[in-house]
C-alpha positions as MATLAB code, in Angstrom:
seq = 'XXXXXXXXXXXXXXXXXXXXXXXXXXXXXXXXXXXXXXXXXXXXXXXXXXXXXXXXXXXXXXXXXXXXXXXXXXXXXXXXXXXXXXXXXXXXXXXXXXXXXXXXXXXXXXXXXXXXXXXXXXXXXXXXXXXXXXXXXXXXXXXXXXXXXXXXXXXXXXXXXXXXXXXXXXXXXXXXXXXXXXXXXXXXXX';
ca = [
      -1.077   28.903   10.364;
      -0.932   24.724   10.432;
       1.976   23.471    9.003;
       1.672   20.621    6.158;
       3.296   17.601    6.951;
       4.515   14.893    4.412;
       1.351   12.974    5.534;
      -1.002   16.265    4.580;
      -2.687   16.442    1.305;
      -0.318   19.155    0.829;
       2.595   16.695    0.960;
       0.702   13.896   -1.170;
       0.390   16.688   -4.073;
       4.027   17.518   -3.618;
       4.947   13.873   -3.969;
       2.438   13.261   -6.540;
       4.089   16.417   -8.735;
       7.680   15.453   -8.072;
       7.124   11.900   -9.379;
       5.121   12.868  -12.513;
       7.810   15.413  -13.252;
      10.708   12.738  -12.857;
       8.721   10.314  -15.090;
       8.424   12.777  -17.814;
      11.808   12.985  -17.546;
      12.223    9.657  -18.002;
      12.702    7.947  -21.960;
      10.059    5.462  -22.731;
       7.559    5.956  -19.664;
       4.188    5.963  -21.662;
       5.611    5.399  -25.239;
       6.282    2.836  -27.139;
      10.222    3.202  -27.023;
      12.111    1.101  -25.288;
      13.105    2.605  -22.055;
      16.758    3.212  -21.040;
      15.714    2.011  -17.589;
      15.504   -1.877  -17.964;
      13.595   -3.613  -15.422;
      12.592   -7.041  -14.718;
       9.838   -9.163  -12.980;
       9.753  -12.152  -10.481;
       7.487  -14.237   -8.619;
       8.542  -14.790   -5.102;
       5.771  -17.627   -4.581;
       6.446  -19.041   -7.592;
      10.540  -19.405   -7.024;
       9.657  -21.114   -3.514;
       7.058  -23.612   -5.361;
       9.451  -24.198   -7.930;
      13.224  -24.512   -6.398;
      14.596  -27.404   -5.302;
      15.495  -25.086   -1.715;
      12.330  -23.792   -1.735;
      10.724  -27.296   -1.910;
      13.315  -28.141    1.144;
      12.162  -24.861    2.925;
       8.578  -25.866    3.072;
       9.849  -29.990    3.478;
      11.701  -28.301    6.894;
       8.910  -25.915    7.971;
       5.721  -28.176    8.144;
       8.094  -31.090    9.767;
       8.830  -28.262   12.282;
       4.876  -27.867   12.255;
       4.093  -31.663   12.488;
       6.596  -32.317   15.308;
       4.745  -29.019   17.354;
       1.102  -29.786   16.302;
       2.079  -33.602   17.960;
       3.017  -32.484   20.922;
      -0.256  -29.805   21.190;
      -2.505  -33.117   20.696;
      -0.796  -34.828   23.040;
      -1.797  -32.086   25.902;
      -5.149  -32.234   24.258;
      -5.657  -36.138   24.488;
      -4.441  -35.717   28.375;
      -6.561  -32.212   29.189;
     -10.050  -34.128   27.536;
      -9.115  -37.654   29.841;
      -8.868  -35.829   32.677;
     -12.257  -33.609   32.037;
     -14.267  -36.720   31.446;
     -12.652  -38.214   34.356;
     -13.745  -34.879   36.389;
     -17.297  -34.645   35.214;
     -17.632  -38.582   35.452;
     -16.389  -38.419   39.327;
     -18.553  -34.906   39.783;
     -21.278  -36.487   41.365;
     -19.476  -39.185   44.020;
     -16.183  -36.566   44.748;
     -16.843  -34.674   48.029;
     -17.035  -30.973   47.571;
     -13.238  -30.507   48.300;
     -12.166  -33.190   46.446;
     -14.163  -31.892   43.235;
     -12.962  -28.513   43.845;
      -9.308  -30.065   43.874;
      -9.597  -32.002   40.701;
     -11.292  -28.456   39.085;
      -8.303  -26.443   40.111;
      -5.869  -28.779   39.041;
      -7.509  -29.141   35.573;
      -7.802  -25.296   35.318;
      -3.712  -25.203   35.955;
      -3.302  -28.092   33.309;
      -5.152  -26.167   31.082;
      -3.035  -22.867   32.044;
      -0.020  -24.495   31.335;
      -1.253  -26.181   28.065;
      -2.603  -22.834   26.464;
       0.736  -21.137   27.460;
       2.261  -24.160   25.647;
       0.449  -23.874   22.899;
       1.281  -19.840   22.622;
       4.676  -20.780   22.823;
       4.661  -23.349   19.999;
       2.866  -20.951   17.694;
       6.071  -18.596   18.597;
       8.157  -20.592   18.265;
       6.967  -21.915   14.276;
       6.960  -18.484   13.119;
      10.145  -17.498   14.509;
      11.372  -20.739   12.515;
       9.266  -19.766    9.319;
      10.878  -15.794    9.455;
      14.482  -17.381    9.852;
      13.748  -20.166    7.071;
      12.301  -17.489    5.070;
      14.919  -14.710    5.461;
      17.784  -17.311    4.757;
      15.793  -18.307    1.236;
      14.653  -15.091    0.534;
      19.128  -13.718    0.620;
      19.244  -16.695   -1.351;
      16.951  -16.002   -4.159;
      18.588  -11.864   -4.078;
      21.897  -13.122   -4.634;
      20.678  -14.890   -7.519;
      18.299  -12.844   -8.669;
      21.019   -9.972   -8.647;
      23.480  -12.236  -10.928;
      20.486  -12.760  -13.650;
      19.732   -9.207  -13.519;
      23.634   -8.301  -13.835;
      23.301  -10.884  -17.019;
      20.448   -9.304  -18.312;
      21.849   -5.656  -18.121;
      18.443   -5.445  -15.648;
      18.406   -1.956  -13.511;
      15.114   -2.786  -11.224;
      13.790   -6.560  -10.758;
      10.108   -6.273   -8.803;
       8.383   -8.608   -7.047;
       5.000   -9.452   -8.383;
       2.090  -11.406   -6.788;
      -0.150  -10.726   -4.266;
       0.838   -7.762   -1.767;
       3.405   -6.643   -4.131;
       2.888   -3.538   -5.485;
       3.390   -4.459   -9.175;
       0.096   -4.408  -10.738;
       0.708   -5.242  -14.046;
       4.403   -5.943  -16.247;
       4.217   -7.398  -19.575;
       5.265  -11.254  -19.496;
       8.627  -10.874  -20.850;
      10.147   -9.174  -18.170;
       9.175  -12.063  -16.160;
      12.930  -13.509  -15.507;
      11.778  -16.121  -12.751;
      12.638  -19.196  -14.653;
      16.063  -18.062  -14.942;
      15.903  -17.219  -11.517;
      14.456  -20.922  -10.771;
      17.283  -22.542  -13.174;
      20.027  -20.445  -11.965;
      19.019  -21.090   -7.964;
      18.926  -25.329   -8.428;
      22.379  -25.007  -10.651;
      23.716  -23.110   -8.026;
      22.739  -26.072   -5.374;
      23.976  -28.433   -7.743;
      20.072  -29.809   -7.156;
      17.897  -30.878  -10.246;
      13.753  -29.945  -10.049;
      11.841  -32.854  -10.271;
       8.468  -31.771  -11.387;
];
C-alpha cells in the first residue's frame, strides 16, 4: 500500500479539513461580528516609498549601483577601443601578431565579464543587507503600533503577499510610516 505524504492529495484534504474546522471555530470568520482575533494590514512597498529611511535605503542602494555601473562602462569604453583597434589593424598585423592581439582581447573580455558577475554580486548582497536592516526596522515598529492597536496578526499586502483582499481600515501603514520617521527624529518631505 503507498503511503500519503503531506504533499499527497491525501495530505492537502487533511490540511484543507483541519483549517476549515479551526475557522469554524473561530468568532467572526464569515459573519458580520467583529472577530476576537484583531488583525491588521501593511504595505511593505509603500512604507519604503514613504519613510524618510526607506527614501535613504534606495538614496544608498542606486549610489551603490551608480558607482558599480561606472566602473562596468569603464571596461566597456576600454574592451570596444581595443576591438576597433583589432579589426582596424586585422588586415596589416601578421598572422601572429593578430592572433596575439585576439587572445589578449578574449582575456580582457574574460576578466571584464567575471567583473561584471562580481559587481552584480556584489549589489544584491548590498540590496539583501540594506533590505534586511530596514525590513527589522519597520517589525519593530510595526510590532509597537500593533501592541497600540491591541492588533494580534499584521499581514503584508501587495504583490507576492498572500493577502488578497483586507478591508481598508485595517490598513495601519500610515501609522507605521509616522511612527518609523518619529522614531528617526526625520520629517517626510513629500
Amino acid at each position: 500500500m503507498k503511503k500519503k505524504g503531506v504533499g499527497s492529495i491525501g495530505g492537502w484534504i487533511t490540511l484543507g479539513s483541519l483549517v476549515l474546522s479551526l475557522s469554524w471555530g473561530c468568532t467572526g470568520i464569515g459573519s458580520n461580528h467583529s472577530s476576537d482575533f484583531p488583525v491588521g494590514v501593511v504595505d511593505p512597498q509603500r512604507i519604503l516609498a514613504e519613510t524618510v529611511k526607506g527614501k535613504r535605503m534606495s538614496d544608498a542602494l542606486n549610489a551603490f549601483m551608480k558607482d558599480r555601473q561606472t566602473l562596468v562602462e569603464l571596461e566597456q569604453r576600454e574592451l570596444r577601443k581595443l576591438e576597433s583597434e583589432l579589426m582596424a589593424q586585422s588586415t596589416v598585423l601578421s598572422q601572429e601578431a593578430r592572433d596575439r592581439k585576439e587572445e589578449q582581447f578574449r582575456e580582457k573580455m574574460a576578466g571584464y565579464q567575471q567583473k561584471v558577475a562580481d559587481l552584480n554580486r556584489e549589489v544584491q548582497e548590498k540590496q539583501r543587507e540594506l533590505q534586511n536592516e530596514f525590513r527589522l526596522q519597520v517589525q519593530k515598529v510595526v510590532a509597537e503600533v500593533a501592541g497600540q492597536r491591541g492588533l494580534s496578526l499584521v499581514l503584508e499586502y501587495g504583490v507576492n503577499s498572500g493577502t488578497l483582499f483586507y478591508q481598508t481600515g485595517l490598513d495601519i501603514s500610515t501609522e507605521v510610516i509616522q511612527a518609523l520617521d518619529r522614531e528617526s527624529g526625520e520629517i517626510r518631505t513629500p
